[in-house]
N, C-alpha and C positions, 0 to 999 in steps of 0.2 A: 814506620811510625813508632812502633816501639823501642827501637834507638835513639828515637830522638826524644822521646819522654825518659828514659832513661839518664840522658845528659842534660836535660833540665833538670831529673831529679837530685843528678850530679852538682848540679850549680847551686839549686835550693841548699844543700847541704853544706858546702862549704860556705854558702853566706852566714848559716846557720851556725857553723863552728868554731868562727872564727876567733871570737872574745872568748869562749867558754873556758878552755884553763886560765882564763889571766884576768877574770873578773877582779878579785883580790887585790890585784896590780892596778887596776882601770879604776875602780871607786876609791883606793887612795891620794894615788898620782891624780885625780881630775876633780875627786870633792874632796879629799881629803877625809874620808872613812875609811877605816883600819879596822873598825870588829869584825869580826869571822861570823859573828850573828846578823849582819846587816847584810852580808853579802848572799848564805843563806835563805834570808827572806826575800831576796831577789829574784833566786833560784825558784823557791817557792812559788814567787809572785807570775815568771813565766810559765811555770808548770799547770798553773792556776788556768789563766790563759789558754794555752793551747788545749786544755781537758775540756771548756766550753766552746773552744772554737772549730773544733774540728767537727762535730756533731753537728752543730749551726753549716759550715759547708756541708757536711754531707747532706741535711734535709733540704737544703737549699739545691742540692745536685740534681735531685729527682724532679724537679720542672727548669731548670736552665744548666745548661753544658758545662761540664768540667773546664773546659777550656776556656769557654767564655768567661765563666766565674775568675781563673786564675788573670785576664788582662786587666780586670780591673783591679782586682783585689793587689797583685804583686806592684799595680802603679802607685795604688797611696801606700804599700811597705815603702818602695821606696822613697816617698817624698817625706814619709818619720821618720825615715833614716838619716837623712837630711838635716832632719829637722833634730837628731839628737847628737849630730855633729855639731851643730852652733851650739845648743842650749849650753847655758853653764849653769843652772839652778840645777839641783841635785833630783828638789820634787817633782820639777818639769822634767829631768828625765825621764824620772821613774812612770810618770804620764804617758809618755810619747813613748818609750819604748816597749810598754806593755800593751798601748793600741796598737802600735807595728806588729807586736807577736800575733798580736788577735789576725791581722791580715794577712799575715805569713805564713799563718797555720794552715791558709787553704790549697797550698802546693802538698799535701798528707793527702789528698783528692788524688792525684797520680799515682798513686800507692796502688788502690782497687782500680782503677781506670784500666792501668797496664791488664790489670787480673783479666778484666771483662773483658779485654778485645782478644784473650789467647784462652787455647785450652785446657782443660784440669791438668791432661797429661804433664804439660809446659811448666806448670807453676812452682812443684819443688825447684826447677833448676832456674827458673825465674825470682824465686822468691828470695834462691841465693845469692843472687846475680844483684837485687837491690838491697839485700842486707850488706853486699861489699861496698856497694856504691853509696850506703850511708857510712860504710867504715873509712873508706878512700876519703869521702868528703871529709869525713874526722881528719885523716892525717891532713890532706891537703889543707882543712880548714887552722887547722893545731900550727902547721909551718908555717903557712903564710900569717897568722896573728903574732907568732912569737917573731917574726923578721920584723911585721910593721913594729908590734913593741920593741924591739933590741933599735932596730935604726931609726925610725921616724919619732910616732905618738898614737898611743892607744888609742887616741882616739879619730885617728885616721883609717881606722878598720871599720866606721860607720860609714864611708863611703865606699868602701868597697863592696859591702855590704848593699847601699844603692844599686849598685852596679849590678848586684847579680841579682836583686829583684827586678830590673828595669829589660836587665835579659830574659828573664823568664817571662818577661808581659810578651815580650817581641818576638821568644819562640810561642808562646800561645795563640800570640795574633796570628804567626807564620802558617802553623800548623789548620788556623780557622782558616782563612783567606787562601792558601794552596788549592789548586786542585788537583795536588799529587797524593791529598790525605784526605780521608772520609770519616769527620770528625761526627757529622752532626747524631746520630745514633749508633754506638759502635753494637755489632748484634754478635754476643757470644757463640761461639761453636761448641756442640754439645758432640762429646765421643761416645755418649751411649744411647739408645733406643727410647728407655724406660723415659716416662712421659717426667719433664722437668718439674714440675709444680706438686709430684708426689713426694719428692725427696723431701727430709725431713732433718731438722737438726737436733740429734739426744737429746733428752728432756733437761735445762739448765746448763746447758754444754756450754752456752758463753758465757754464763755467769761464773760457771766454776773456772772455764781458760780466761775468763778476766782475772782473777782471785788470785791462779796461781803467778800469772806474768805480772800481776802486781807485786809482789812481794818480790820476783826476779829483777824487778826493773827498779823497786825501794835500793835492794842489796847492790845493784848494778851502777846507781849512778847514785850513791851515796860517796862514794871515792871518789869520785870527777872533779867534784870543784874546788879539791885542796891538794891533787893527783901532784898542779906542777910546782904547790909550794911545797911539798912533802918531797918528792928530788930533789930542791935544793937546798932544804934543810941537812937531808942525809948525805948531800955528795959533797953540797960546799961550792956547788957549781952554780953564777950567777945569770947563765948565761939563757935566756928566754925561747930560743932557737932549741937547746939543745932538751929543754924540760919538756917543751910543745912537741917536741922528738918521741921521748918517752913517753910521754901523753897517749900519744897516737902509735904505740908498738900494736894493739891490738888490730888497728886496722891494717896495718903489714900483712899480722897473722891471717888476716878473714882472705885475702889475695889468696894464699897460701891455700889456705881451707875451701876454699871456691875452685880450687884449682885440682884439688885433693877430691872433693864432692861430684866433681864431673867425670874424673877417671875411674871411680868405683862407682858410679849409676847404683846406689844401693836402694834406688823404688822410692815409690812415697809411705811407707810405712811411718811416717811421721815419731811414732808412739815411743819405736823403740829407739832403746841408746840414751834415752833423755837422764836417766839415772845414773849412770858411767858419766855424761858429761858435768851432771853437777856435781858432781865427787870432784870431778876434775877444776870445777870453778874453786869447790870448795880449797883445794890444795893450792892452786893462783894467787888466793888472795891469802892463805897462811903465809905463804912467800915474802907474798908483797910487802908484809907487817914487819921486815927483818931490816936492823940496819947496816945488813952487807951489800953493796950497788949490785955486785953480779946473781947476786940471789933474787935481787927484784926484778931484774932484769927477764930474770928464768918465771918466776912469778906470773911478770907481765906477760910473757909469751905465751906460757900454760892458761892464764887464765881469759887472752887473748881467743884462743881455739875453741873453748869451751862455752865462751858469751857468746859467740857468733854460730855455734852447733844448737846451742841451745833454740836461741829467738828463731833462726832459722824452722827447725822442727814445729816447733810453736804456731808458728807464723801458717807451714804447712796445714797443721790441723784445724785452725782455722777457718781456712777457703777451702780446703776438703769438704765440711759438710755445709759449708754457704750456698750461698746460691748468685749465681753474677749478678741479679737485677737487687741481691740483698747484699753485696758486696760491701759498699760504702757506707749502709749504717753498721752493720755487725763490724765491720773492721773502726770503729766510732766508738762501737760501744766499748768493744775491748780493748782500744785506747785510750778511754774516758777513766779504764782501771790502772788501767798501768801508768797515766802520767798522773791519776793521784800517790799510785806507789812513788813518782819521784819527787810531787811535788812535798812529801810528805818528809822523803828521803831529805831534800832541801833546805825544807824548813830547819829538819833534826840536826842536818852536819854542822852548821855552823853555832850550834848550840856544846855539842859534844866535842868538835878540835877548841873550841874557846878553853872549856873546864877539862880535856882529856889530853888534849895533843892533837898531832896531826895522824898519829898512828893508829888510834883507834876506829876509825871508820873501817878500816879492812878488816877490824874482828867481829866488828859487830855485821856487816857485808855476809863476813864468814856463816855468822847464824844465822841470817836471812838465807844464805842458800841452803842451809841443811832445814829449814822451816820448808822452804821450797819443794824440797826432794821426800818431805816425810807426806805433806799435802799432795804434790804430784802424784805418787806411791800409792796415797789412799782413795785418791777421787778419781785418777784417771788411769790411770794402769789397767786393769782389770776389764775396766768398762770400756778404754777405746780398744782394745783390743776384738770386744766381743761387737763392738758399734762397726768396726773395718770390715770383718765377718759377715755383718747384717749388709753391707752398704753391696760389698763385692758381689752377695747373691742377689738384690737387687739390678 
């Protein structure tokens, strides 16, 4: 069962990623808007979306099934998908595709699902194993959008888009209806003694791990949505394929780094290493800012390893001091932080490549992650340290 939500989460994502470097391309070519500001506020406008919708499923989780919720929900995504394929009014898109997000956002419900049906032990190397399968969907989602754009029409990626909502209704249905899967109460396995309901989460621990993944996630996907005009500004190369290429180097990397993560079994220590990896992001996106190709190229890769070590770690210390039955709000809540850090990040980039360039978003990236790593240093350092401590004698 947890393969097969795993390749649902696989499918969610690539439907997901499909448009995202070729926004820019898609609201020209199809409305004919070219500001870097409008496109931006789109950005914004989904980020907006998914920050109240994923909280609305998770409450919604705790009296009707994960799954159940996803058959219906992924059925009307894709009939807005559909339905933003015909549309040629610009406002009606912006209508219909931001109620599609609202419905799409409830496949984020598989996230903590998978958590609850395995054990603590499982979770670092699980939690790796979905942080690739959001990276893989990036690339795979990044190639197949740059092939529909280079051969067809942008806007033939809203059906495909259909498609991999309409699959995910029909593995949910699959998975409810089997009876090779025991979907109706999945019941965590607890590997230790001490009574469940004592456990306790540090005083303001998800407000501060909201705080800090906000600012990671502002700095993280503030380069995203001009990633593949900025290659082909710098190389000269027009070719939609090969920018969605580079788009998608970091999820190459997270393979790599997943691969890397499981041959050194380095424990769930979550804590440490977080400050070595932001240095490392920090040097990524100084790279990136250069207009030499093979130095972005180094860039992207360095800073490839470093997002996905990062969110990983993150991600661990999270569901370390959760609790499975708290699983899907706490993981709500600290995504209700982090997609305001993008929707924020959204809003801003297309204000700042309008009056700066394209090149500035990597620097100012750059001081979000050293903001990151000084907050990181002061609020959690010290203290998960001494919280890992309390837990293990526990």
């Amino acid at each position: 069962m947890k393969r097969f939500l795993i390749i649902m989460t696989l499918v969610a994502v690539v439907s997901d990623y499909l448009l995202h470097p070729f926004y820019p391309e898609f609201f020209e070519t199809r409305f004919g808007v070219s500001n870097p500001k409008y496109v931006g506020y789109y950005f914004a406008a989904i980020c907006f979306m998914v920050m109240i919708a994923f909280p609305i499923w998770a409450y919604i989780s705790k009296r009707i099934e994960e799954l159940r919720i996803l058959v219906y929900t992924q059925c009307i995504a894709g009939m807005l998908a559909l339905c933003c394929y015909w549309t040629t009014s610009y406002i009606n898109f912006w209508i219909i595709s931001l109620v599609m997000i609202l419905f799409k956002g409830s496949y984020l419900l598989v996230y903590p699902y998978i958590l609850k049906i395995i054990t603590k032990k499982e979770h670092p190397d699980t939690i790796g194993l979905l942080s690739v399968v959001v990276h893989l969907g990036g690339i795979l989602g990044a190639v197949i959008g740059g092939l529909t754009v280079d051969l067809v029409n942008a806007s033939y990626i809203f059906l495909i888009m259909a498609a991999g909502d309409f699959i995910q209704m029909g593995m949910s249905y699959y998975m409810l209806t089997s009876k090779e899967y025991h979907t109706a109460k999945p019941i965590p396995v607890h590997e230790d003694h001490a009574p469940h309901k004592t456990r306790k989460i540090p005083k303001g621990f998800i407000l501060k791990i909201g705080v800090i993944t906000m600012i990671l996630y502002f700095s993280d996907f503030l380069i995203r949505p001009f990633f593949a005009s900025y290659w082909e500004n710098i190389s000269g190369y027009d070719s939609k394929f090969l920018s969605g290429t580079m788009y998608a180097i970091p999820g190459f990397v997270a393979l790599i780094a997943l691969w890397v993560n499981s041959k050194k079994k380095s424990g769930d220590n979550g804590f440490q290493g977080v400050i070595s990896i932001l240095l490392l992001g920090v040097l990524g996106l100084l790279l990136q800012g250069t207009p030499v190709l093979s130095v972005v190229i180094i860039g992207r890769i360095i800073y490839g390893w470093a997002i996905f070590q990062g969110v990983v770690k993150f991600d661990v210390l999270l569901f370390k001091f959760s609790t499975p039955e708290s699983y899907a709000i706490d993981y709500s809540k600290v995504h209700f932080f982090q997609n305001f850090g993008v929707l924020v990040s959204s809003f801003f980039v297309g204000i700042v490549v309008e009056n700066q360039g394209l090149k500035i978003p990597f620097f100012i990236a750059l001081a979000g992650f050293v903001v990151t790593l000084v907050l990181y240093y002061l609020l959690f350092n010290l203290e998960m340290k001494l919280a890992v401590k309390r837990l293990v004698k526990t």
